[in-house]
Structure formats: C-alpha cells, structure tokens
C-alpha positions in Angstrom: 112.6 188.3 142.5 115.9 186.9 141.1 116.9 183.2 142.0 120.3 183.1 143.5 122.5 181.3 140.9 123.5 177.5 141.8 126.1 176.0 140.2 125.8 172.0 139.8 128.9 170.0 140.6 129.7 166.2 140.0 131.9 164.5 142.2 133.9 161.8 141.2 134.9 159.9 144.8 137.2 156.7 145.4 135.3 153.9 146.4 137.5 153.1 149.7 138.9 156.4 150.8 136.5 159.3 149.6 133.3 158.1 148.5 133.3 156.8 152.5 134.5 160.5 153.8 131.2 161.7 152.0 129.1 158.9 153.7 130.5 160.2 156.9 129.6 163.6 156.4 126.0 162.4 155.4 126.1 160.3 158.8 127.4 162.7 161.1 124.6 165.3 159.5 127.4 167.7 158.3 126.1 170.8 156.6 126.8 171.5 153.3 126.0 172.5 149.5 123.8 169.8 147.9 124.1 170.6 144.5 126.9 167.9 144.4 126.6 164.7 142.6 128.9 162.1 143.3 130.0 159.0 141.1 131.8 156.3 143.1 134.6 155.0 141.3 136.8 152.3 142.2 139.9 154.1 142.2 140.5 157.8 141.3 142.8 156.5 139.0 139.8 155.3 136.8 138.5 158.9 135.8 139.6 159.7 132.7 140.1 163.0 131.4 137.2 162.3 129.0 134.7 162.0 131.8 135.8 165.5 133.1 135.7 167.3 129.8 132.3 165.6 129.1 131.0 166.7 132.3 132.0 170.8 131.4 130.4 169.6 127.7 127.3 169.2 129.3 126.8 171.7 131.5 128.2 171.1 134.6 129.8 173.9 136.5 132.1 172.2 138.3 134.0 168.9 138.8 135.9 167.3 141.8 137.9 164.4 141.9 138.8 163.0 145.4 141.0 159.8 145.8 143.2 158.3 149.0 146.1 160.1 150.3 149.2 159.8 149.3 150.4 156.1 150.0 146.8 154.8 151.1 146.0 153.7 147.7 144.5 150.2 147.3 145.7 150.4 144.3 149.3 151.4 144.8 149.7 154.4 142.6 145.8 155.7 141.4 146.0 158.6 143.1 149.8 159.3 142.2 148.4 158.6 138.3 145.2 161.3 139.3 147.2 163.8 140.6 149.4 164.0 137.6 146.6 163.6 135.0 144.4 166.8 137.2 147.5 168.8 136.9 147.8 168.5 133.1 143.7 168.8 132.4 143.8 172.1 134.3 146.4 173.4 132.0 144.1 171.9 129.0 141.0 173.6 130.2 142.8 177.4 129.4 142.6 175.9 125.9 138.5 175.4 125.9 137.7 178.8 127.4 137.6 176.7 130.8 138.2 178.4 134.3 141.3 175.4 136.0 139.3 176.5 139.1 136.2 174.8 137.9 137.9 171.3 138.3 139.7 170.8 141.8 141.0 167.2 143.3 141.5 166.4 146.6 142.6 164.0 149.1 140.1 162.7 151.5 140.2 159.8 153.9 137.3 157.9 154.8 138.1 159.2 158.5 137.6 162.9 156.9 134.0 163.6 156.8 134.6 166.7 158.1 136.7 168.0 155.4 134.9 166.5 152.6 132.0 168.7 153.9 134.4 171.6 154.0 136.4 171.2 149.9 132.7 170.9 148.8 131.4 174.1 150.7 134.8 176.1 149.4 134.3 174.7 145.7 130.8 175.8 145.5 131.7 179.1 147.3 134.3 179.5 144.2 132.5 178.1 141.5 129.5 180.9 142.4 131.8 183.4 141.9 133.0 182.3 138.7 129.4 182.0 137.6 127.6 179.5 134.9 129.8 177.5 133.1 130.6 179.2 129.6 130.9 176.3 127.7 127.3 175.7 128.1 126.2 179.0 126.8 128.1 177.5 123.3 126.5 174.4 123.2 123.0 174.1 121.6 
C-alpha cells in the first residue's frame, strides 16, 4: 500500500498581522493541512532571500511568506520591501531547477483566520501536484 505523498511547507508569518491570522485559525478550530511549519518573524520584511533558498536546500517543498496588508505595516514599508524581494526570488528560482509555484506570499490580517486556513489548504493542494521538491533528490 503506497503512502500518499506529503509535501512539507515552512511558513514564515509576521509577528503582528499573520502569525496572529494563523493563531485564529488554530482558535476557531479551522481545518486544514498540518504539514506547515511556521517561523514568526517580526516583520515580513526580515526574511531574507537566503532563508527561502536554504529552506528548498534542505528539503522543503514549499515556502510561504505572509506579512500585513498593504499600509498596515508596523513597520511602514516591510511588506512593500517583501513583496518586491518575492517577486524577484520567483524569477531566481527558474535558475535552480525551482518551480516559482513552490514559494507563494500573501497578505493576511490577524482578523483573517479564515483565509490563512484557506492559502495554506490551496498551497499544499498545489505543491502535491508539483510533487517532492527536486532540489532535494540532488543534494546528498
């Protein structure tokens, strides 16, 4: 009997807008995929591209960044900054044999439990049909 194949996904959530959406799901006992792993970060500014590419270097699947919407930054301009650097890394990620699909970023509010449940249920959904991550098939 074959296992169904699940891919693993780290989540890298802002501390004051989408790190709090995913505590609301949790809360309000919303279904779905737990083969997520989420690193609170202060801003969504603070990932660096390094982090991402590290994470596919390892193994991981799949990677989602999630900061404040537009203009509810704590920080002013983080998720301005995120949303430029995530649009340039998918284009780098062609380069390293690297599905773009395999890294998404989002906006989600701390009032948006709901649709953090819902980006991590279609991310999963996608990164399944993409299959294992082929970067980790190269690495020893």
């Amino acid at each position: 009997m074959s296992e169904e194949y699940e891919p693993s996904v780290v989540a890298f959530l802002c501390n004051w807008c989408s790190y709090a959406g995913a505590d609301l799901a949790g809360t309000s006992r919303l279904k779905y995929p737990d083969n997520i792993r989420s690193i609170r970060v202060m801003c969504s500014g603070r990932v660096d591209p390094v982090f991402v590419l590290d994470a596919f270097k390892e193994g991981i699947d799949g990677v989602l960044v999630a900061g404040c919407h537009p203009g509810d930054c704590h920080y002013q301009s983080g998720n301005y900054k995120t949303n430029r650097k995530m649009l340039l890394l998918r284009r780098l990620l062609a380069d390293f044999n690297i599905d773009p699909d395999r890294l998404r970023f989002e906006y989600i509010s701390a009032s948006e439990g709901q649709k953090f449940a819902d980006v991590v249920t279609d991310f999963v959904s996608t990164l399944k049909k993409l299959g294992p991550n082929p970067v980790r098939e190269e690495c020893p």
